[in-house]
PQR file of N, CA, C, O and H, with PARSE charges and radii, in Angstrom:
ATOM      1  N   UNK A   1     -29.569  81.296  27.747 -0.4000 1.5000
ATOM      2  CA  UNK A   1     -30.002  82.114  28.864 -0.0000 2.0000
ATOM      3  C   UNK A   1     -28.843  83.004  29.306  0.5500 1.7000
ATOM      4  O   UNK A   1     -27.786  82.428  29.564 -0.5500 1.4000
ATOM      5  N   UNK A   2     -28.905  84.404  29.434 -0.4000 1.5000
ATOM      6  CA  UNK A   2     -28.288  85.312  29.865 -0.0000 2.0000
ATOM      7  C   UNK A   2     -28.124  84.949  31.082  0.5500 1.7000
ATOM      8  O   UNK A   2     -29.013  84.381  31.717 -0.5500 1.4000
ATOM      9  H   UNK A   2     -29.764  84.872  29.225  0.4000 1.0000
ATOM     10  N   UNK A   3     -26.659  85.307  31.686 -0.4000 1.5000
ATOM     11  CA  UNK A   3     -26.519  85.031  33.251 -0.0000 2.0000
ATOM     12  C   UNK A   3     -26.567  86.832  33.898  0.5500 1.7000
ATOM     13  O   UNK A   3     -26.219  87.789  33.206 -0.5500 1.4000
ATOM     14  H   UNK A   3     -25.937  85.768  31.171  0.4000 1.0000
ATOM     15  N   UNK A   4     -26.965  86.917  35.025 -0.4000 1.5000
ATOM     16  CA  UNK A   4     -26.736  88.188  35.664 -0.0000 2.0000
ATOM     17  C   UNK A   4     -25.678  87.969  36.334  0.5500 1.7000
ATOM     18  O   UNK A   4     -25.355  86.894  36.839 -0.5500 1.4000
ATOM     19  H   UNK A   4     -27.248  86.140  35.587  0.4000 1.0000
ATOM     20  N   UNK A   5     -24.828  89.435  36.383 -0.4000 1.5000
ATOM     21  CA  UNK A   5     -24.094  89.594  37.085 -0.0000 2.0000
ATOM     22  C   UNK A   5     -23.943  91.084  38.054  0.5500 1.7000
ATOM     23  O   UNK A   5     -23.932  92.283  37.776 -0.5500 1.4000
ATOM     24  H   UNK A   5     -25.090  90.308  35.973  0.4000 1.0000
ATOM     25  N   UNK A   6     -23.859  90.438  39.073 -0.4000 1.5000
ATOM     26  CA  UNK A   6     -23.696  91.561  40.427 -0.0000 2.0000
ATOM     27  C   UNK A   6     -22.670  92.052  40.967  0.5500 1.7000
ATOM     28  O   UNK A   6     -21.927  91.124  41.287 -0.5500 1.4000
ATOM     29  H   UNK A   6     -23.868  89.464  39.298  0.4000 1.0000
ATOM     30  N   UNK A   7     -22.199  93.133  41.262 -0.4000 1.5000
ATOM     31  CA  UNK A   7     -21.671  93.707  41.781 -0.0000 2.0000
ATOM     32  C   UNK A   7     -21.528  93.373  43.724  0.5500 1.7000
ATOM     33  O   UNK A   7     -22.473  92.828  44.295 -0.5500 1.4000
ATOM     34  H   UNK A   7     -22.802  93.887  41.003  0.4000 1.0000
ATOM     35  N   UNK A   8     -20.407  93.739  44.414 -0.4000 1.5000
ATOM     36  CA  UNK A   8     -20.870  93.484  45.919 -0.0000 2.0000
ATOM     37  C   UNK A   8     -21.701  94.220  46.793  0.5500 1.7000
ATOM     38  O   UNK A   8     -22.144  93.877  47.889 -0.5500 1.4000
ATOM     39  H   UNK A   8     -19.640  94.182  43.950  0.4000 1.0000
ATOM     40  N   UNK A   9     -21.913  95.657  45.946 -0.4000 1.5000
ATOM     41  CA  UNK A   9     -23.323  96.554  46.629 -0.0000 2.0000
ATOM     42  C   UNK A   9     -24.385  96.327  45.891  0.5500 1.7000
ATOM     43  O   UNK A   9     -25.455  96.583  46.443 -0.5500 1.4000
ATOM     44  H   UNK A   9     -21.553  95.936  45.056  0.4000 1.0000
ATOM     45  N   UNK A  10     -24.438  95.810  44.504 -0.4000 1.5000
ATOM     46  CA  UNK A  10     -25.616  95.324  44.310 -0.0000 2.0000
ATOM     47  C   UNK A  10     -25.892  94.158  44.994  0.5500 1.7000
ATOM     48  O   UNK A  10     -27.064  94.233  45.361 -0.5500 1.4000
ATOM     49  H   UNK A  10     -23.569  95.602  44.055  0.4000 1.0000
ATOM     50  N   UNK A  11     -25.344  93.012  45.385 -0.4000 1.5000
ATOM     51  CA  UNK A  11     -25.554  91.907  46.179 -0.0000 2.0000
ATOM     52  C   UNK A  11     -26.180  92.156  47.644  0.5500 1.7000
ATOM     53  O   UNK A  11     -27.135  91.607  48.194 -0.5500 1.4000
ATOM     54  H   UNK A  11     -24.391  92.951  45.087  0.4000 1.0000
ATOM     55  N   UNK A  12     -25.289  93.196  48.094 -0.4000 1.5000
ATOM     56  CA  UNK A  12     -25.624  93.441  49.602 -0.0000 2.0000
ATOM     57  C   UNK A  12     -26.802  94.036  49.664  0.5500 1.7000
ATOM     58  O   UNK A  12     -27.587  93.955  50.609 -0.5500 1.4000
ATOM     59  H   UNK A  12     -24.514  93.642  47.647  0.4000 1.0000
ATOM     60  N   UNK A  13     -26.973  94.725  48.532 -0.4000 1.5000
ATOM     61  CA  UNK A  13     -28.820  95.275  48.964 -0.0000 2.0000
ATOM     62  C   UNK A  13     -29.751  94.290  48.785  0.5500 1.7000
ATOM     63  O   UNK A  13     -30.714  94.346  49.549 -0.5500 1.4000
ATOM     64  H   UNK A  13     -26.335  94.790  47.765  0.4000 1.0000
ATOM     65  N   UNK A  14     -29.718  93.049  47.664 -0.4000 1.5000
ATOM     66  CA  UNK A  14     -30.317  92.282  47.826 -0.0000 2.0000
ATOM     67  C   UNK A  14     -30.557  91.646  48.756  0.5500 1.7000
ATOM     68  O   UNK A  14     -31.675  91.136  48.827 -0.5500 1.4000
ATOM     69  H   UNK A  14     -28.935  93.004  47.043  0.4000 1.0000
ATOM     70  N   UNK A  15     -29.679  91.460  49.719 -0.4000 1.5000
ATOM     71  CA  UNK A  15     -29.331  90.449  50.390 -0.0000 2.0000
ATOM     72  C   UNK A  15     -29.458  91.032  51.895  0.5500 1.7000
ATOM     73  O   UNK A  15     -29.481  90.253  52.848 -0.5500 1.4000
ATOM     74  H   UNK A  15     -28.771  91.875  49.662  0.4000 1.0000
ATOM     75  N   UNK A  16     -29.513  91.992  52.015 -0.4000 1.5000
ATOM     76  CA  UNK A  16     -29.890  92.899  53.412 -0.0000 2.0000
ATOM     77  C   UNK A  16     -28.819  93.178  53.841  0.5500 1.7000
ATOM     78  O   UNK A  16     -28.945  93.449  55.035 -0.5500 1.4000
ATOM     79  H   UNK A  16     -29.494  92.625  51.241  0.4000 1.0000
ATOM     80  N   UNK A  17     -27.524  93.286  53.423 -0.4000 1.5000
ATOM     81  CA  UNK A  17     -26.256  92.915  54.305 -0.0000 2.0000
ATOM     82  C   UNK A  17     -25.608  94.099  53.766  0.5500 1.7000
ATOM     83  O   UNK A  17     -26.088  94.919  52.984 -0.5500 1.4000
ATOM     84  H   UNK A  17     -27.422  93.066  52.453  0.4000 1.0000
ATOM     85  N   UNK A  18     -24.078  94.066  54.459 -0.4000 1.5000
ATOM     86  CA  UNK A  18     -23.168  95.659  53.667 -0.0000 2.0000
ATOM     87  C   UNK A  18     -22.721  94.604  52.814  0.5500 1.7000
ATOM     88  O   UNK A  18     -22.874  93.383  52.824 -0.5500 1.4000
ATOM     89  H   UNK A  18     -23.688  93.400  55.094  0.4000 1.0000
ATOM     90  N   UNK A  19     -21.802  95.851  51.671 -0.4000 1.5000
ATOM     91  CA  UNK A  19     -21.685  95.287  50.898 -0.0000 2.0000
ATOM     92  C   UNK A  19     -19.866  94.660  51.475  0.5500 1.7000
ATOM     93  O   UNK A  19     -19.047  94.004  50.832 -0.5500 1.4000
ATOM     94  H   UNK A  19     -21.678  96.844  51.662  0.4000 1.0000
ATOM     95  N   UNK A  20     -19.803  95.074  52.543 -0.4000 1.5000
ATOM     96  CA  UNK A  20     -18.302  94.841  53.118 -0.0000 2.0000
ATOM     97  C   UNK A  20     -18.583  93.326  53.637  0.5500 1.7000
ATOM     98  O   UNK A  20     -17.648  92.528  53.701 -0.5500 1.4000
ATOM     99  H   UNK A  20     -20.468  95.607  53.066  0.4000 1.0000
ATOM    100  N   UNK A  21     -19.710  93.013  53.951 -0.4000 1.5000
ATOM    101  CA  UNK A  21     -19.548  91.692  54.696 -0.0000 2.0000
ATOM    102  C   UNK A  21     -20.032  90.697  53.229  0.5500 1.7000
ATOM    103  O   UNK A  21     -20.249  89.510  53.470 -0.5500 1.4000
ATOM    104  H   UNK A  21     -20.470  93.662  53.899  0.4000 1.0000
ATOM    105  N   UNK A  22     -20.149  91.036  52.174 -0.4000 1.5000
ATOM    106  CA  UNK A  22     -20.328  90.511  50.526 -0.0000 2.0000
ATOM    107  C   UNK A  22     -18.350  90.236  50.500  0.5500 1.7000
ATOM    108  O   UNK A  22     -17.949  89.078  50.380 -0.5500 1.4000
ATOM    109  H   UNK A  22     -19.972  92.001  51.978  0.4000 1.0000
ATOM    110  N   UNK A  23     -17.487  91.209  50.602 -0.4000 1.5000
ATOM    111  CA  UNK A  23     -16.311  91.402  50.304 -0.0000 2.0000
ATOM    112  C   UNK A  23     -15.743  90.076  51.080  0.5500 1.7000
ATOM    113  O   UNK A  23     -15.079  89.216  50.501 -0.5500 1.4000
ATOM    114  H   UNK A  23     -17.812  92.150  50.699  0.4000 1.0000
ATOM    115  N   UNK A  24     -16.120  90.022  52.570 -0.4000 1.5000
ATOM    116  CA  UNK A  24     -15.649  89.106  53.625 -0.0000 2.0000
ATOM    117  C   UNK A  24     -15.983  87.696  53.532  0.5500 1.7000
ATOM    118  O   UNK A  24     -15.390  86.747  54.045 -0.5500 1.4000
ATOM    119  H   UNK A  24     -16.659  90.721  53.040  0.4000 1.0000
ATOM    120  N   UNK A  25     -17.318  87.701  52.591 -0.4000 1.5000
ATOM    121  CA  UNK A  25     -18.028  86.450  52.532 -0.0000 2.0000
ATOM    122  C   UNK A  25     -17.132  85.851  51.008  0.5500 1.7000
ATOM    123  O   UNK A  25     -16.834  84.692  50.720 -0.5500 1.4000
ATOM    124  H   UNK A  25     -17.800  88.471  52.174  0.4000 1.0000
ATOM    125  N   UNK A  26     -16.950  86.746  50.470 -0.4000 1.5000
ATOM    126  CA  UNK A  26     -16.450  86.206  48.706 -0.0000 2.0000
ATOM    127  C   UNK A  26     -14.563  85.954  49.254  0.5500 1.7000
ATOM    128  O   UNK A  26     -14.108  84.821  49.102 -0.5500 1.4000
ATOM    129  H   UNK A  26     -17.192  87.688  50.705  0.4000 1.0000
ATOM    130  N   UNK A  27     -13.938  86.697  49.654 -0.4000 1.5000
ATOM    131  CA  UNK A  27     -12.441  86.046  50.211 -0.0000 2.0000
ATOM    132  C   UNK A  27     -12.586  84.849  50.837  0.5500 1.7000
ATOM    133  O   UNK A  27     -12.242  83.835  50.231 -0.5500 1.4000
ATOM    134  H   UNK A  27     -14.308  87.618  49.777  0.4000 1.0000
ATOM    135  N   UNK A  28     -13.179  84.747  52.300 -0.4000 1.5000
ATOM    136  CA  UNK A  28     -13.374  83.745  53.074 -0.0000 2.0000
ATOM    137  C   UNK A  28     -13.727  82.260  51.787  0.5500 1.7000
ATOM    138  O   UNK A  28     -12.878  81.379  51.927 -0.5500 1.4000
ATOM    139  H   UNK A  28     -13.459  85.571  52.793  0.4000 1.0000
ATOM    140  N   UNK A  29     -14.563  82.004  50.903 -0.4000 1.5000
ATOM    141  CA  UNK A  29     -15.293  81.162  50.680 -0.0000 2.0000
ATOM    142  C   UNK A  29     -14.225  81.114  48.634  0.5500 1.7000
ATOM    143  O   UNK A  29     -14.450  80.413  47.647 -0.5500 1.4000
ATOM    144  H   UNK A  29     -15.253  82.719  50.790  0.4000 1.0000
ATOM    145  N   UNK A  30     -13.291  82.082  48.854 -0.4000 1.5000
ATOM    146  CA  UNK A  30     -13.119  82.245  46.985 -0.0000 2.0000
ATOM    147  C   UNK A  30     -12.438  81.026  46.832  0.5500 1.7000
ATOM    148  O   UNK A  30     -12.574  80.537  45.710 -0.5500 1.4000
ATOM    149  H   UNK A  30     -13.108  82.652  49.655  0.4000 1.0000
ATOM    150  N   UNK A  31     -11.664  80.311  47.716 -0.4000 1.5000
ATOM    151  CA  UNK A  31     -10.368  79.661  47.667 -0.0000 2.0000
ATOM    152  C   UNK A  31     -11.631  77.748  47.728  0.5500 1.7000
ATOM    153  O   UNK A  31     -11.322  76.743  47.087 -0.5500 1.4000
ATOM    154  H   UNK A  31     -11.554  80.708  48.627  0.4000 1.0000
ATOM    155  N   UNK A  32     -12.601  77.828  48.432 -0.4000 1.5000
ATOM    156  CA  UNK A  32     -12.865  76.365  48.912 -0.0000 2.0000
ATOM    157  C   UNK A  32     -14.153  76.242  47.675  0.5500 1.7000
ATOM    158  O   UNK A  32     -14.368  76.864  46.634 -0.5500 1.4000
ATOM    159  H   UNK A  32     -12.852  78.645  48.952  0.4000 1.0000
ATOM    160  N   UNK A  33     -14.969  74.931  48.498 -0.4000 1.5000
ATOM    161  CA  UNK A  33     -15.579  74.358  47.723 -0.0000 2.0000
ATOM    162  C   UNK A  33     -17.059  74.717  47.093  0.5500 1.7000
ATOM    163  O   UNK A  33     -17.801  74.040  46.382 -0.5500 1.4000
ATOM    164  H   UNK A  33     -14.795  74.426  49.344  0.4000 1.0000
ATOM    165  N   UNK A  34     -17.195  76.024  47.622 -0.4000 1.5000
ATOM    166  CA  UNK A  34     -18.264  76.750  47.803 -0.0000 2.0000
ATOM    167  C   UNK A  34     -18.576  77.968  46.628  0.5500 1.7000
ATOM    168  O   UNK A  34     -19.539  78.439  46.023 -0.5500 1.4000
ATOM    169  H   UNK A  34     -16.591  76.574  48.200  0.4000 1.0000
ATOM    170  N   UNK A  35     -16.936  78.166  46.740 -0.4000 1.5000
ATOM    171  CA  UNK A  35     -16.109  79.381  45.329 -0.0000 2.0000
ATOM    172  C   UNK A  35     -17.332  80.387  45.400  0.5500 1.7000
ATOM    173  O   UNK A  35     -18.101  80.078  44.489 -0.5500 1.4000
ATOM    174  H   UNK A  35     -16.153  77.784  47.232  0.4000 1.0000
ATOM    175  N   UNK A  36     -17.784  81.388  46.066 -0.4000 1.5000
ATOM    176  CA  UNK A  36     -18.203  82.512  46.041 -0.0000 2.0000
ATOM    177  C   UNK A  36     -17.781  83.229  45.531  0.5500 1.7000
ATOM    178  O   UNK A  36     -16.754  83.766  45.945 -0.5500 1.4000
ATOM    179  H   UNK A  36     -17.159  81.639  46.806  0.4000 1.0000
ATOM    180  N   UNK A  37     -18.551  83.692  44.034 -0.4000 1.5000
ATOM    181  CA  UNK A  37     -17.248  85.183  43.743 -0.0000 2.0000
ATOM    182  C   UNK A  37     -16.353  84.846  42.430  0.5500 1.7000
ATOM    183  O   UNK A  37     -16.056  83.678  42.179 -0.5500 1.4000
ATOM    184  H   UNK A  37     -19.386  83.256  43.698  0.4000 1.0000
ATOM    185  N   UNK A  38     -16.055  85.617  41.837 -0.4000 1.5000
ATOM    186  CA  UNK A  38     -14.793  85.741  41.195 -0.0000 2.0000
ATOM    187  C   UNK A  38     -14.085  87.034  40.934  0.5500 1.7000
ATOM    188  O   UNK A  38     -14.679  87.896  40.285 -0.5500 1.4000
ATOM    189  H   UNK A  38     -16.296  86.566  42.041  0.4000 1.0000
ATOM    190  N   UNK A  39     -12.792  87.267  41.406 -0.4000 1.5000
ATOM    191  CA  UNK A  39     -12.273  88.809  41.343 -0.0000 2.0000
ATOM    192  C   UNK A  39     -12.351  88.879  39.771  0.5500 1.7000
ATOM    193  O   UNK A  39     -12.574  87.992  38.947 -0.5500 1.4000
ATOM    194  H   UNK A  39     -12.310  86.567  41.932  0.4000 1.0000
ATOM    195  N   UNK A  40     -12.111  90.130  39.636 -0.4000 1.5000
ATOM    196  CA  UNK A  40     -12.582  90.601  37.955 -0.0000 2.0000
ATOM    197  C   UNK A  40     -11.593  92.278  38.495  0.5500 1.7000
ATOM    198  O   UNK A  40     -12.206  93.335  38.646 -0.5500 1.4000
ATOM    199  H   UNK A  40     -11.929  90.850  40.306  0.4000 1.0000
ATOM    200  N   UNK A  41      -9.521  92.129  38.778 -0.4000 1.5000
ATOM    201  CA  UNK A  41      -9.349  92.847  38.846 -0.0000 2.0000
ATOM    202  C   UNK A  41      -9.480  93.561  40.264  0.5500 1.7000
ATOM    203  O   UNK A  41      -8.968  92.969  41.214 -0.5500 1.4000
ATOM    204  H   UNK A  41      -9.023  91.270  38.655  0.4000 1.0000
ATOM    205  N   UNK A  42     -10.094  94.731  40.488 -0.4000 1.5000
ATOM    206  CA  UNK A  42      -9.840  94.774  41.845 -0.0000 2.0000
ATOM    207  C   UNK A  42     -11.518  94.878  43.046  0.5500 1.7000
ATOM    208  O   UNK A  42     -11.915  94.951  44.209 -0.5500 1.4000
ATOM    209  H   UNK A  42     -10.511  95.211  39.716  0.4000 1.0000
ATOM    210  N   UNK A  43     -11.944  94.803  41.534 -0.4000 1.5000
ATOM    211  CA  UNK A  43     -13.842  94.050  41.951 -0.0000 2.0000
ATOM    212  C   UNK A  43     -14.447  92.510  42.060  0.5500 1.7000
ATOM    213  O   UNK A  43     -14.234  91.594  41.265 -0.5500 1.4000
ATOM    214  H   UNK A  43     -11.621  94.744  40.589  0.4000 1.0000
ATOM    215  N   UNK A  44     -15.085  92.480  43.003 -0.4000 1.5000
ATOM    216  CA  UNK A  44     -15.428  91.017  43.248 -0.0000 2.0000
ATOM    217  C   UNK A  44     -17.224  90.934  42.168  0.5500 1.7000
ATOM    218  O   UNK A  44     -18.257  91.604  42.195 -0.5500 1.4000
ATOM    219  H   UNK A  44     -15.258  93.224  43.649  0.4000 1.0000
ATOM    220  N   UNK A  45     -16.826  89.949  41.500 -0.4000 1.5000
ATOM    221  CA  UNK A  45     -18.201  89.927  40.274 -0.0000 2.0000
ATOM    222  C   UNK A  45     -19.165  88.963  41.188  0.5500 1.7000
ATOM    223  O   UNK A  45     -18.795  88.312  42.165 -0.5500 1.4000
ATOM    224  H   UNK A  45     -15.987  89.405  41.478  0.4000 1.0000
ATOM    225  N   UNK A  46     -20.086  89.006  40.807 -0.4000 1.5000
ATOM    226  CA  UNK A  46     -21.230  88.184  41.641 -0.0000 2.0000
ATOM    227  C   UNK A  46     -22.380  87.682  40.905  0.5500 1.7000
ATOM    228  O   UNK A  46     -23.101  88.429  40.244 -0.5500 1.4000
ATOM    229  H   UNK A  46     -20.387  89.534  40.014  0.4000 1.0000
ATOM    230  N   UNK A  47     -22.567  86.388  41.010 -0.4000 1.5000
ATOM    231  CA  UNK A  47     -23.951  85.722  39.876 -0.0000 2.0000
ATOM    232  C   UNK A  47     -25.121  85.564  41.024  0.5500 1.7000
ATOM    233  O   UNK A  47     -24.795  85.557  42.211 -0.5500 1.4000
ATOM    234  H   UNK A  47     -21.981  85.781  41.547  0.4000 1.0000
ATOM    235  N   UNK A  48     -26.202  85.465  40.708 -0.4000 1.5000
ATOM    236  CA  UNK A  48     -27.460  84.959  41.238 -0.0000 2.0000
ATOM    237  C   UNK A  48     -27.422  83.521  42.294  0.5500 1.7000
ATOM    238  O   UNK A  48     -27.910  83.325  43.407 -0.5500 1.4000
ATOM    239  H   UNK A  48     -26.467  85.470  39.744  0.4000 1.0000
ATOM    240  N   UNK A  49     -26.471  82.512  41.220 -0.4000 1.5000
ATOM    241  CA  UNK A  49     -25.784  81.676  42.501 -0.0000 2.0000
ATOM    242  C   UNK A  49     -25.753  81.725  43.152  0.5500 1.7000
ATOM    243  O   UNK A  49     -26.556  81.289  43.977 -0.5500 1.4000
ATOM    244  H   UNK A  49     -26.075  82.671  40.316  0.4000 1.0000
ATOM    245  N   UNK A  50     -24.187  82.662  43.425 -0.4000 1.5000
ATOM    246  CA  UNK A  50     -23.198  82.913  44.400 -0.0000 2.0000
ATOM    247  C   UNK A  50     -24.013  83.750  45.258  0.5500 1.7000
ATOM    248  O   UNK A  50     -23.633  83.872  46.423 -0.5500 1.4000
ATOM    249  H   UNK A  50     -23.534  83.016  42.755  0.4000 1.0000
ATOM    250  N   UNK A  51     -25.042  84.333  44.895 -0.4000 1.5000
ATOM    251  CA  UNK A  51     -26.570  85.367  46.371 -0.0000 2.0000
ATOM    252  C   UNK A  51     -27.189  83.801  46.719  0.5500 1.7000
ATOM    253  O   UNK A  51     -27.877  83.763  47.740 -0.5500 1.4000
ATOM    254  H   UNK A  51     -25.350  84.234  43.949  0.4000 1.0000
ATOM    255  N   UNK A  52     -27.043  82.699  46.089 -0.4000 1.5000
ATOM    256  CA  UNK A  52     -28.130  81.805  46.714 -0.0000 2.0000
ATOM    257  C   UNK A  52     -26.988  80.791  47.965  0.5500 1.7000
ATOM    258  O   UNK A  52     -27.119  80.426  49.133 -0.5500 1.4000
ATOM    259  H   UNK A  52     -26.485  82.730  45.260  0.4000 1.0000
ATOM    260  N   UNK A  53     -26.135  80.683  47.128 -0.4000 1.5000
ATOM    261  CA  UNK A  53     -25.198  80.138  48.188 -0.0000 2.0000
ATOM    262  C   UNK A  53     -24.714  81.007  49.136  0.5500 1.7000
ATOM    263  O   UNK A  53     -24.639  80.381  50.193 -0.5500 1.4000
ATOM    264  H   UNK A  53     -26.029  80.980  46.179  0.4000 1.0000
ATOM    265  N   UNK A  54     -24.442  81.850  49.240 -0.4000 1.5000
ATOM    266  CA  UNK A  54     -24.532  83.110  50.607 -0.0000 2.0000
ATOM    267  C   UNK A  54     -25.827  83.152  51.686  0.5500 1.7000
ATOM    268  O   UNK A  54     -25.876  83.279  52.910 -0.5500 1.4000
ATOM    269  H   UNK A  54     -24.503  82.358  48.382  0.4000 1.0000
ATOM    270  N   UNK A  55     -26.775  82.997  50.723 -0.4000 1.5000
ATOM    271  CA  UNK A  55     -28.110  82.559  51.793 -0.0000 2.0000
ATOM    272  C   UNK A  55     -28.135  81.686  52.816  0.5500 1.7000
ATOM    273  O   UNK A  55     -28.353  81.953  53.998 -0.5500 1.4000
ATOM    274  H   UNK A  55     -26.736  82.894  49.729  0.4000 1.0000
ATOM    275  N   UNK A  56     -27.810  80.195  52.136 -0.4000 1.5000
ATOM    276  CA  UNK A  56     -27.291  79.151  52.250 -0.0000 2.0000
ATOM    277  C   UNK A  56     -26.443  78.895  53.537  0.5500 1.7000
ATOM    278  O   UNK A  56     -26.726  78.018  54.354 -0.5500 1.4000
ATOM    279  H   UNK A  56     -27.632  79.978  51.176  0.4000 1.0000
ATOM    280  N   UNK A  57     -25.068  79.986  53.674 -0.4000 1.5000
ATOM    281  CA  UNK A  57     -23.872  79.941  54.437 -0.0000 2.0000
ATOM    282  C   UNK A  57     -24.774  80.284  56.187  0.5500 1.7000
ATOM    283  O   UNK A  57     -25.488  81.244  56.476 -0.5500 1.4000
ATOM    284  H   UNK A  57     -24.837  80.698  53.011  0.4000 1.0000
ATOM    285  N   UNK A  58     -24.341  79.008  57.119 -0.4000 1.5000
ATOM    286  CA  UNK A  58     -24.982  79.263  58.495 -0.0000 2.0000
ATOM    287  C   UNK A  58     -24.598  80.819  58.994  0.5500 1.7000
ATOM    288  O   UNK A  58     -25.519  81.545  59.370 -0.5500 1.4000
ATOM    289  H   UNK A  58     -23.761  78.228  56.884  0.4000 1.0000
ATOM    290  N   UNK A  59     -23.490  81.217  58.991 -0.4000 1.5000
ATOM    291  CA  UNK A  59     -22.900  82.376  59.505 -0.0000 2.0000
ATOM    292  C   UNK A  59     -23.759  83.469  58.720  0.5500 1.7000
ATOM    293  O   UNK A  59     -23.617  84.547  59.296 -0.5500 1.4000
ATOM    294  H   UNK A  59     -22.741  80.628  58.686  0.4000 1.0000
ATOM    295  N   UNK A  60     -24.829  83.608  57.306 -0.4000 1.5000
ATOM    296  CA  UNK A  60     -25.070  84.632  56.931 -0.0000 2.0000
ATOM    297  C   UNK A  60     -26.240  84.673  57.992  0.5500 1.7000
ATOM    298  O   UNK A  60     -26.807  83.608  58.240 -0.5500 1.4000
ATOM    299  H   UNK A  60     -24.944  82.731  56.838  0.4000 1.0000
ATOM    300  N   UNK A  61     -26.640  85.824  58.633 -0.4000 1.5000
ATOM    301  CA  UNK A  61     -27.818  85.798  59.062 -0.0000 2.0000
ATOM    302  C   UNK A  61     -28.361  87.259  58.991  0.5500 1.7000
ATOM    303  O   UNK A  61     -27.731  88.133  59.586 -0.5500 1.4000
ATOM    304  H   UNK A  61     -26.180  86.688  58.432  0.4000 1.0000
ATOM    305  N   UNK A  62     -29.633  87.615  58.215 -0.4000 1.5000
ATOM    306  CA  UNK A  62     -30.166  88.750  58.502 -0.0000 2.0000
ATOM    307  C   UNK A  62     -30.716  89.208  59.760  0.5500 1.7000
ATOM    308  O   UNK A  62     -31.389  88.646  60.623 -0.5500 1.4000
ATOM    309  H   UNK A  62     -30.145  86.905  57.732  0.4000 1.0000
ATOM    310  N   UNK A  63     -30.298  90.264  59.647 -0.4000 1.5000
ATOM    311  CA  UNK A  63     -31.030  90.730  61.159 -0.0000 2.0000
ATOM    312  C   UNK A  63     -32.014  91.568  61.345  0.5500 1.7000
ATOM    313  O   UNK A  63     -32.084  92.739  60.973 -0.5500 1.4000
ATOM    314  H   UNK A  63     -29.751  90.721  58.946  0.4000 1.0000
ATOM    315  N   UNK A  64     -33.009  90.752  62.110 -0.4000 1.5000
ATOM    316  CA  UNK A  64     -34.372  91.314  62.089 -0.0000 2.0000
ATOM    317  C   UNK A  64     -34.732  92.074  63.267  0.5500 1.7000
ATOM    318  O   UNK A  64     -34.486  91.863  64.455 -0.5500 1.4000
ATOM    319  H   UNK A  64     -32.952  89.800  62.413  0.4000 1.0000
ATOM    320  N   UNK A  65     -35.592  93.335  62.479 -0.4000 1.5000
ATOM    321  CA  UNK A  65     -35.441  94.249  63.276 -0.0000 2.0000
ATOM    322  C   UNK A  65     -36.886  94.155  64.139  0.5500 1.7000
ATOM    323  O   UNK A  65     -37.109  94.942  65.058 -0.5500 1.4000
ATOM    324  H   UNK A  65     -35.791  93.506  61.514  0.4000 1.0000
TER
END
């Protein structure tokens, strides 16, 4: 099985969010047990996962309009 991989503005559109608070969410979380993310250079790479565990995170919250 092919894995996808995302970008942090492709993530953030999925995900309803900027892609700056993708940037904030993948630093905050790169280092612990959660590992959001992997830099790839001076881009943060992103799997289907790492959008489900962002869902996941209490602090993500979409905002409904």
């Amino acid at each position: 099985m092919q894995q996808l991989f995302l970008t942090t503005a492709e993530a953030a559109k999925a995900l309803g969010v900027t892609d700056a608070r993708i940037r904030q969410l993948c630093i905050q979380y790169s280092q612990t047990t959660k590992n959001i993310g992997k830099k790839h250079g001076h881009v943060w790479i992103l799997t289907e996962a790492d959008c489900e565990k962002i869902r996941e995170l209490p602090e993500f919250r979409k905002k409904i309009a």
